[in-house]
C-alpha positions in Angstrom: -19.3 2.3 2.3 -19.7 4.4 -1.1 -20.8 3.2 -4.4 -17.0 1.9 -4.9 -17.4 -1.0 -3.0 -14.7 0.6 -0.2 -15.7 1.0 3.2 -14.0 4.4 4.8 -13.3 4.4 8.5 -11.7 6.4 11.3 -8.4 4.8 12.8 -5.0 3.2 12.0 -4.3 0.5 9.3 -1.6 -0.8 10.5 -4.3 -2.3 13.3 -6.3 -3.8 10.5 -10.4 -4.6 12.3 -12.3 -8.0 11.5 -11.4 -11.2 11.5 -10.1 -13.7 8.8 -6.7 -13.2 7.0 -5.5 -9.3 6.4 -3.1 -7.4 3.8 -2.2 -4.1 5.0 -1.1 -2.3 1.7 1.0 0.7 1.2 3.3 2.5 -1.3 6.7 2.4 -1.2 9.4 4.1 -3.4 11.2 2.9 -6.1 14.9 4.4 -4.3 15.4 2.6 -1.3 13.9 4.9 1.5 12.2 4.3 4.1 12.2 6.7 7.0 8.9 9.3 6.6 5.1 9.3 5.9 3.1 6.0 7.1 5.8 3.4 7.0 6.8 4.6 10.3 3.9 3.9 11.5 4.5 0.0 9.6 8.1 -0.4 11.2 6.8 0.9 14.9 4.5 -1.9 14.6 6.3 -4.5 12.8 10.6 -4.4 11.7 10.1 -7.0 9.5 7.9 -5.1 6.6 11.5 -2.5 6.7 14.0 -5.3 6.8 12.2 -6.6 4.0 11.9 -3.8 1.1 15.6 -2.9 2.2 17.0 -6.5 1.4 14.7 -6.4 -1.7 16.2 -2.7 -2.9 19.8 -3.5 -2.0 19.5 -7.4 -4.3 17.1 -5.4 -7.3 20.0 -6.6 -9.9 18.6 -10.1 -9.0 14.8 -9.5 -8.5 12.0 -8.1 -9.4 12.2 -4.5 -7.4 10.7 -1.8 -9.6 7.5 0.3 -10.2 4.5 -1.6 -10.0 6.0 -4.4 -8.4 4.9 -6.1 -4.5 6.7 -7.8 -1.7 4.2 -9.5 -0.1 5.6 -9.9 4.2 4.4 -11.8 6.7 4.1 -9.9 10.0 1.6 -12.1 12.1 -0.4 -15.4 11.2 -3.1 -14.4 9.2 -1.6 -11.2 8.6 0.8 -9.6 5.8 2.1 -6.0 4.5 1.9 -5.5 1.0 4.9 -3.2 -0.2 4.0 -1.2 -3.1 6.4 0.3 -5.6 4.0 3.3 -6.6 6.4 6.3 -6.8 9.5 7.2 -8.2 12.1 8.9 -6.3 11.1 10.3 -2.9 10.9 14.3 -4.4 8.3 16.5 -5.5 10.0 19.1 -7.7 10.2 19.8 -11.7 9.3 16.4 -12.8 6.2 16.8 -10.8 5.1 14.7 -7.5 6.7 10.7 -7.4 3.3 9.1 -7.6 2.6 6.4 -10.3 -0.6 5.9 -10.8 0.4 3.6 -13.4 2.2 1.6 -11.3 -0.1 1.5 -8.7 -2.2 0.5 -10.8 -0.3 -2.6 -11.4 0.6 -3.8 -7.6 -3.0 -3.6 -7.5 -3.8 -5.9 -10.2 -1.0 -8.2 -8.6 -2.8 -7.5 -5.0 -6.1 -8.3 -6.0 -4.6 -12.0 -7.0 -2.6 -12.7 -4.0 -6.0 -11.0 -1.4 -8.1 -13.7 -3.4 -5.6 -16.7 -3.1 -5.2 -15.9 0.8 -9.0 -15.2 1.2 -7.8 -11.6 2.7 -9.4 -8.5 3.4 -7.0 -4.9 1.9 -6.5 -2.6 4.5 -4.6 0.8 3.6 -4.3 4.8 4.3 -5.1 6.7 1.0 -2.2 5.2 -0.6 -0.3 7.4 -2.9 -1.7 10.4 -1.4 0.8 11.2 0.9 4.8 11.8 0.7 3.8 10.7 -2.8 1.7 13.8 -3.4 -1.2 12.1 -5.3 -4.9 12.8 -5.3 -7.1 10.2 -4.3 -9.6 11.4 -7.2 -7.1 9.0 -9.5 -6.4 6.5 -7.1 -9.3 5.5 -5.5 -10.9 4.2 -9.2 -7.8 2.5 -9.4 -8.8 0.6 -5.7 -12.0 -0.2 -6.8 -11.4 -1.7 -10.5 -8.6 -3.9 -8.9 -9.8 -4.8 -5.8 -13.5 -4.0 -4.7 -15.1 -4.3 -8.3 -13.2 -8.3 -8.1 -14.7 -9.0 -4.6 -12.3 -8.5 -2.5 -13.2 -6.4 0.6 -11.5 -3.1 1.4 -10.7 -0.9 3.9 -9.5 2.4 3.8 -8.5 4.3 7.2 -8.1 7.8 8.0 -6.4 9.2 11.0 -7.5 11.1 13.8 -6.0 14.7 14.0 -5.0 17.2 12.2 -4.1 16.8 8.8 -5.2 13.5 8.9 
């Protein structure tokens, strides 16, 4: 645990540890794709997470698909995926990396309702830190103003391995 309020540990998120109800949160893109980084390791677990952001992509014209919005899926009883849009497009190139912190920000500040109204726990890699190419310098304030600093408990996992 630091001074944020997060507690850091060794292992997979998408296998969330402790009891009670669980979010497992992550950052999506604001394109449609889904196919590299950790939600691989959300649809080898779980099809419906997938199935989910794809139906909510392909229908935007009618909902509320866009950066710093959440999808909140169901996967087991007490347990739901949190889709995050956080990044715009899916490339790193002139316009710099597709991370939002901005938007992350925001599904945060959404998160943190929705964690207290289910009494869950957040569980999540270093979101936005990946694919996304952010630095978790600027998100993980963002983690514990939203989440941590309101009381909700948080978990962060890092994998095993190489560039873990």
């Amino acid at each position: 645990m630091t001074g944020t309020g997060i507690r850091y540990v060794r292992g997979d998120a998408t296998a969330p540890a402790g009891g009670g109800a669980k979010v497992v949160a992550h950052v999506c893109n604001d394109v449609g794709g889904w196919g590299r980084g950790f939600v691989l390791a959300l649809s080898r677990r779980w099809p419906q997470p997938e199935a989910a952001y794809r139906r909510w992509h392909r229908e935007r014209a009618r909902n509320d698909f866009g950066l710093g919005a959440v999808q909140y899926v169901r996967v087991e009883p007490d347990l739901w995926v949190a889709n995050m849009v956080g990044q715009r497009g899916i490339r790193t190139g002139g316009k710099g990396v597709p991370v939002r912190y901005e938007a992350i920000d925001a599904a945060l500040d959404a998160l943190s309702g929705r964690a207290a109204e289910l009494g869950a726990s957040v569980h999540m890699p270093r979101i936005g830190c990946g694919l996304a190419g952010g630095r978790w310098e600027r998100v993980e304030p963002l983690v514990a103003a939203r989440l941590a600093a309101r009381g909700v408990p948080v978990t962060v996992y890092d994998v095993d391995g190489p560039g873990g």
